[in-house]
C-alpha positions as a printed Julia matrix, in Angstrom:
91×3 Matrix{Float64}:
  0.0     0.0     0.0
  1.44    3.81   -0.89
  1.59    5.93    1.77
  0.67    9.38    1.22
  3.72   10.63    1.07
  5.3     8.22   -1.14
  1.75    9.21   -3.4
  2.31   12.73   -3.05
  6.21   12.4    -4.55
  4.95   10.44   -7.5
  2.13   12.64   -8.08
  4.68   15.75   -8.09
  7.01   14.24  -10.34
  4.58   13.82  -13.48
  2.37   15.98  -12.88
  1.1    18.29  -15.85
  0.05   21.19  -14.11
  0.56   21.99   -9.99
 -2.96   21.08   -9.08
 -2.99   17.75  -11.46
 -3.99   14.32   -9.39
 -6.4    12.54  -11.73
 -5.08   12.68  -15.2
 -3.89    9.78  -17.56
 -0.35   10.56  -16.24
 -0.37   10.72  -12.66
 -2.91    7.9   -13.04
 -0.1     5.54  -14.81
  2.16    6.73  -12.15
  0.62    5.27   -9.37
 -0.43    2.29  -10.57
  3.34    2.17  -11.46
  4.0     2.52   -7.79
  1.55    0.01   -6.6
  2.66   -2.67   -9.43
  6.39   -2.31   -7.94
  5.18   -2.43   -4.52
  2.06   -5.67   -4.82
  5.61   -7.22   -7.03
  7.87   -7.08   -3.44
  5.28   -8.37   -2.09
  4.6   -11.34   -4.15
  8.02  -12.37   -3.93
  7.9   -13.39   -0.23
  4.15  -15.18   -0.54
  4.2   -16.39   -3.95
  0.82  -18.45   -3.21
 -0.72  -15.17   -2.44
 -3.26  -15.81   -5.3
 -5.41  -13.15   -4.83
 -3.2   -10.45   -4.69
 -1.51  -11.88   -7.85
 -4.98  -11.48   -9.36
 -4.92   -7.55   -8.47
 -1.84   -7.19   -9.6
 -3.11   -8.28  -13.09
 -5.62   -6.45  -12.94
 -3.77   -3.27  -12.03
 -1.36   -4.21  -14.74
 -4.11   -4.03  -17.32
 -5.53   -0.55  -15.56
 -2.53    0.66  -16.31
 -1.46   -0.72  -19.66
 -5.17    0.89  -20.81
 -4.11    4.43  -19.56
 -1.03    3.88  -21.64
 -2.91    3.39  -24.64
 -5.48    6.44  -24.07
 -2.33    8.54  -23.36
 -0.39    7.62  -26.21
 -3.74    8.16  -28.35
 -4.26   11.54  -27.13
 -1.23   12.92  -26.41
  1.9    11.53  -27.72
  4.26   13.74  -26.18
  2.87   13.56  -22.48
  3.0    10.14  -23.18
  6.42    9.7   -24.15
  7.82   12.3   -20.95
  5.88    9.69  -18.77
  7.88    6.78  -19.64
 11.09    8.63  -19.17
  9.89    9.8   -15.82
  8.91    6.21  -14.86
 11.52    4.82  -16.66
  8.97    2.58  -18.58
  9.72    0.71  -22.07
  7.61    1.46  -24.67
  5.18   -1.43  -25.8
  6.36   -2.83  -29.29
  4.05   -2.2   -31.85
C-alpha cells in the first residue's frame, strides 16, 4: 500500500500542471508505484493468489491508460515513460 507521502512524490514528479492528481499521467504513475510495490510483495508469498490477481488487474488498468495517453497525447506520453523509466510497448 502507498503511503501518502510516497503518493504525493509520484504525483509531483509527473504531474502536468501543480494542481494535477487525476489525469492519464499521474494515473499511470501510481499504478506504477503500486505494481512495484504488490511485485515485493509477491516475492515473499508467492501463493498469495489473490493479490496476484490484483496485480493483473492493475497491470491491465494501467497498460489501458497507456494506450489512451499515447492516443491523445503523444508527447505527455512519451515524458511519462522517461519519468517512470517505462519501455515502450512494441508495436
Amino acid at each position: 500500500m502507498l503511503t501518502k507521502s510516497k503518493k504525493q512524490k509520484v504525483i509531483k514528479d509527473v504531474a502536468i500542471h501543480k494542481e494535477d492528481t487525476g489525469s492519464a499521467a499521474v494515473q499511470i504513475g501510481l499504478l506504477s508505484k503500486k505494481i512495484e510495490e504488490l511485485a515485493k510483495h509477491l516475492k515473499k508469498h508467492a501463493k498469495d493468489n489473490h493479490s496476484r490477481r490484483g496485480l493483473l488487474q492493475m497491470v491491465a488498468d494501467r497498460q489501458k491508460h497507456m494506450k489512451y495517453l499515447q492516443k491523445k497525447d503523444p508527447k505527455t506520453y512519451d515524458s511519462v515513460l522517461k519519468k517512470l523509466e517505462l519501455k515502450k510497448k512494441a508495436a
